[in-house]
C-alpha positions as CSV (number, residue, x, y, z in Angstrom):
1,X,38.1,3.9,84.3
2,X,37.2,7.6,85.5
3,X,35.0,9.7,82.9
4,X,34.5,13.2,83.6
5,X,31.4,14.4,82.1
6,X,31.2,18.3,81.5
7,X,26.9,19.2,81.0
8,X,25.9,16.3,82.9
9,X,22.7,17.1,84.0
10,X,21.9,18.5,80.0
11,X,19.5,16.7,77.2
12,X,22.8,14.4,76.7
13,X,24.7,14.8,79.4
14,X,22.7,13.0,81.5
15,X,22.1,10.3,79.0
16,X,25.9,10.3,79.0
17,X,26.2,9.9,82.5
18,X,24.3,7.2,82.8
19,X,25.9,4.8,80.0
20,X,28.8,5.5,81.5
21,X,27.7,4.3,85.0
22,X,26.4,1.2,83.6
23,X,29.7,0.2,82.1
24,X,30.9,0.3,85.5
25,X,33.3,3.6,84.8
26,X,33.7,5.9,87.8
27,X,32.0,9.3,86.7
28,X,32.9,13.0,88.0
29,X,29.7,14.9,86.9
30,X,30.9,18.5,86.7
31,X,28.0,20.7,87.3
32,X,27.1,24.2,88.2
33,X,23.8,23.2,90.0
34,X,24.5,19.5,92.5
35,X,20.4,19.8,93.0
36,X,19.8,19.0,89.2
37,X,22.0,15.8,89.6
38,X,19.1,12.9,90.2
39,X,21.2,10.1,89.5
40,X,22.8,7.8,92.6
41,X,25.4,5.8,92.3
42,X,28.7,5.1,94.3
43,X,30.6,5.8,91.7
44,X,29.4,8.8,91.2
45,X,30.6,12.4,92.2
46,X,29.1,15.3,91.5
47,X,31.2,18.6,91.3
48,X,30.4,21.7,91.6
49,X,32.3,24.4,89.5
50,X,31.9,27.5,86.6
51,X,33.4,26.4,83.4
52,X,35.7,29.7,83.6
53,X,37.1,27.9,86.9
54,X,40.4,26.4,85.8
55,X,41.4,25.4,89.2
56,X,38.1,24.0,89.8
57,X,38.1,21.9,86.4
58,X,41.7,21.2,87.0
59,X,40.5,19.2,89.9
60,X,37.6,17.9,88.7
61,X,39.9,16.0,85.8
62,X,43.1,15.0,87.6
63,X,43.4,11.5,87.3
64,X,40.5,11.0,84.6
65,X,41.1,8.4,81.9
66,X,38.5,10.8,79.3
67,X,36.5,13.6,79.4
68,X,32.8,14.0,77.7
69,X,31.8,17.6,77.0
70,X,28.0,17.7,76.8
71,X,27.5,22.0,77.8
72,X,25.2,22.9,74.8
73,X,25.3,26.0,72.8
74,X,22.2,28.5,72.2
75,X,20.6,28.1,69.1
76,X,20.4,31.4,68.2
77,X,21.3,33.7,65.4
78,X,23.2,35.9,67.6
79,X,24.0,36.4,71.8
80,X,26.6,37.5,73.6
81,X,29.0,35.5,75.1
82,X,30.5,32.3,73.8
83,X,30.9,30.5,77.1
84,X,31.6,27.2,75.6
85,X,34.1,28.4,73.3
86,X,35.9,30.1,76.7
87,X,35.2,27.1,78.6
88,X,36.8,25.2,76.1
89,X,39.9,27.3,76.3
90,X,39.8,26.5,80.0
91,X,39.5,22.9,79.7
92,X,42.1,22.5,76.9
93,X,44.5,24.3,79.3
94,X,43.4,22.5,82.4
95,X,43.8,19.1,80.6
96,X,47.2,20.1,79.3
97,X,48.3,21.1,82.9
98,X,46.9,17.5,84.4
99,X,48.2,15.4,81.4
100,X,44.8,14.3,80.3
101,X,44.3,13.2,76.8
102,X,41.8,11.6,75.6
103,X,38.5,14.1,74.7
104,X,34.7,13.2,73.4
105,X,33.2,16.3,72.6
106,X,29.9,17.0,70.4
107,X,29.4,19.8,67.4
108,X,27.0,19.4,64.4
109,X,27.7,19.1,60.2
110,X,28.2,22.7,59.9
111,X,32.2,21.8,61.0
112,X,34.0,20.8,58.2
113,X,35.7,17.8,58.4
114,X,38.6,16.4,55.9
115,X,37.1,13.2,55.4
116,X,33.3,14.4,54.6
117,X,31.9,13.7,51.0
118,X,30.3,16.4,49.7
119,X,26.3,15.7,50.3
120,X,23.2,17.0,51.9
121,X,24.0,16.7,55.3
122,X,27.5,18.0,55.1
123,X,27.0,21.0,53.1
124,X,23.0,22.4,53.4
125,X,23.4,22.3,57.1
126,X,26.1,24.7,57.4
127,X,24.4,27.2,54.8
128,X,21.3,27.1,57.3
129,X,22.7,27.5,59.9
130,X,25.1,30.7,58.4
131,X,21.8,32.4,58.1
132,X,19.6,31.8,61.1
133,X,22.2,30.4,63.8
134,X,25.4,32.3,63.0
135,X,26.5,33.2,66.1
136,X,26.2,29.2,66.8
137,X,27.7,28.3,63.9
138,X,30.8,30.8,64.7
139,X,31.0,29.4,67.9
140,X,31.1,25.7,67.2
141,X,33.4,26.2,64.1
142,X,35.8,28.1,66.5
143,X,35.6,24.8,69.0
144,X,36.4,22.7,66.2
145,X,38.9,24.8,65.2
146,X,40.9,24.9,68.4
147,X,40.3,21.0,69.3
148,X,41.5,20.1,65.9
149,X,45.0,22.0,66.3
150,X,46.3,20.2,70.1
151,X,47.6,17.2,70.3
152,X,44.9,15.6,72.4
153,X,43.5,12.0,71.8
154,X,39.8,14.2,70.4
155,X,36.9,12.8,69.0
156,X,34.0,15.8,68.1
157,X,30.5,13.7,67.5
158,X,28.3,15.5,65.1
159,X,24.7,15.4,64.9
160,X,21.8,17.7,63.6
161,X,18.5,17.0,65.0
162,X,18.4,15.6,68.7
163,X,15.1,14.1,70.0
164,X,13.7,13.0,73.2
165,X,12.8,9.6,71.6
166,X,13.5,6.0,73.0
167,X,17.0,5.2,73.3
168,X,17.7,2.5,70.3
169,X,21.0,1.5,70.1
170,X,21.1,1.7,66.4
171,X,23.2,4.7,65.3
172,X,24.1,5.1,61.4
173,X,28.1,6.8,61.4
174,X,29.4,8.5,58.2
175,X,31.0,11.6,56.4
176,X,28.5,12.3,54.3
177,X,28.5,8.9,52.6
178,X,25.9,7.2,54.4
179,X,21.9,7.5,54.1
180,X,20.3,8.3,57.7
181,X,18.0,10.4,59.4
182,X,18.8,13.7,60.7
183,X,16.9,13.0,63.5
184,X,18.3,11.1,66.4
185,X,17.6,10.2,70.4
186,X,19.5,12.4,73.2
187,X,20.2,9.2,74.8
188,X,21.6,7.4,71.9
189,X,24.0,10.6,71.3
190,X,24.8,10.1,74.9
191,X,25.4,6.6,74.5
192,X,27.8,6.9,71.5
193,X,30.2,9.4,73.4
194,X,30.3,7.3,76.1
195,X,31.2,3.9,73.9
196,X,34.0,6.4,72.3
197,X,36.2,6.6,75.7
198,X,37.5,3.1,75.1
199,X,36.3,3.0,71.1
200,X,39.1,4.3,69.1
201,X,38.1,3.7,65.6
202,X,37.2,7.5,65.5
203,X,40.4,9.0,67.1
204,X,41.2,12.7,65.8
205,X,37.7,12.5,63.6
206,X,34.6,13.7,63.7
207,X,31.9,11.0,62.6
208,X,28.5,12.5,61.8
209,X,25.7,10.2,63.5
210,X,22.2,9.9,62.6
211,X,19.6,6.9,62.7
């Protein structure tokens, strides 16, 4: 099994990369800086590209069974450039030309979903983040947006509050029907994307995870 993991050497990526070496998978960690990459492995290979590189990611995917996007987003209420929203355009394009399908990828509540109940966690985060991230928001929405319309194998992860905690193991999974906390570890995030490459209960959804 060969993952390619996009963010690698990010709060989840990393976490990410990891699980997914310890189920034995062989791992293409696409990176922009090979120094940050402190993990060894032989089935491990790091490589070195911009997300706007479609010839670089084309490469860096040929062959893989799944990809894991982990390249975060700036919390911000407003900045510039939406470079994962381009290098999701790139990707999406790059996996078209290569004939890969299958996609983990990560967003929070604030994209809607048709299965969420109407609740706390699926409607007050979005109104948050509308007035102090909306540039975020925009951007993730968009992502959603454009993942939710190809024909890909997709599964977008949402979460609201990652912590550097102990990995646990114990995730809660729900629409908006289930009670959990907002607050969850990077690693078991990273752990739950990885257990979705072969997992296929939440093919073409986007299960909101919490502990």
């Amino acid at each position: 099994m060969i993952v390619t993991i996009f963010g690698a050497t990010g709060g989840i990526g990393k976490w990410a990369m990891k699980h997914a070496l310890e189920r034995g998978y062989e791992v293409r960690a696409f990176v922009r800086n090979p120094a940050k990459v402190t993990a060894s492995n032989d089935n491990l290979k790091v490589v070195q590209g911009e997300l706007n590189d479609e010839s670089a990611v084309c490469e860096a995917i040929q062959g893989s069974n799944a990809i894991i996007w982990c390249v975060g987003i700036p919390m911000k209420r407003k900045y510039e450039t939406m470079t994962s929203l381009e290098g999701h355009k790139v990707l999406l394009s790059a996996m078209k030309k290569t004939g890969v399908k299958r996609l983990i990828d990560w967003g929070t509540p604030s994209v809607p979903f048709t299965k969420d109940k109407k609740s706390f966690i699926t409607v007050v985060p979005g109104i948050l983040a509308e007035i102090a991230l909306t540039q975020a928001k925009k951007e993730m929405v968009q992502i959603g947006e454009l993942i939710e319309n190809t024909d890909l194998e997709w599964t977008i992860v949402r979460f609201m509050a990652p912590k550097n905690e102990p990995y646990t193991g114990k995730v809660k999974v729900g629409f908006g029907d289930v009670k959990m906390n907002f607050a969850i570890s990077r690693e078991d995030i990273g752990a739950f994307m990885v257990e979705q490459v072969e997992d296929k209960q939440y093919l073409h959804s986007m299960p909101i995870i919490g502990s």
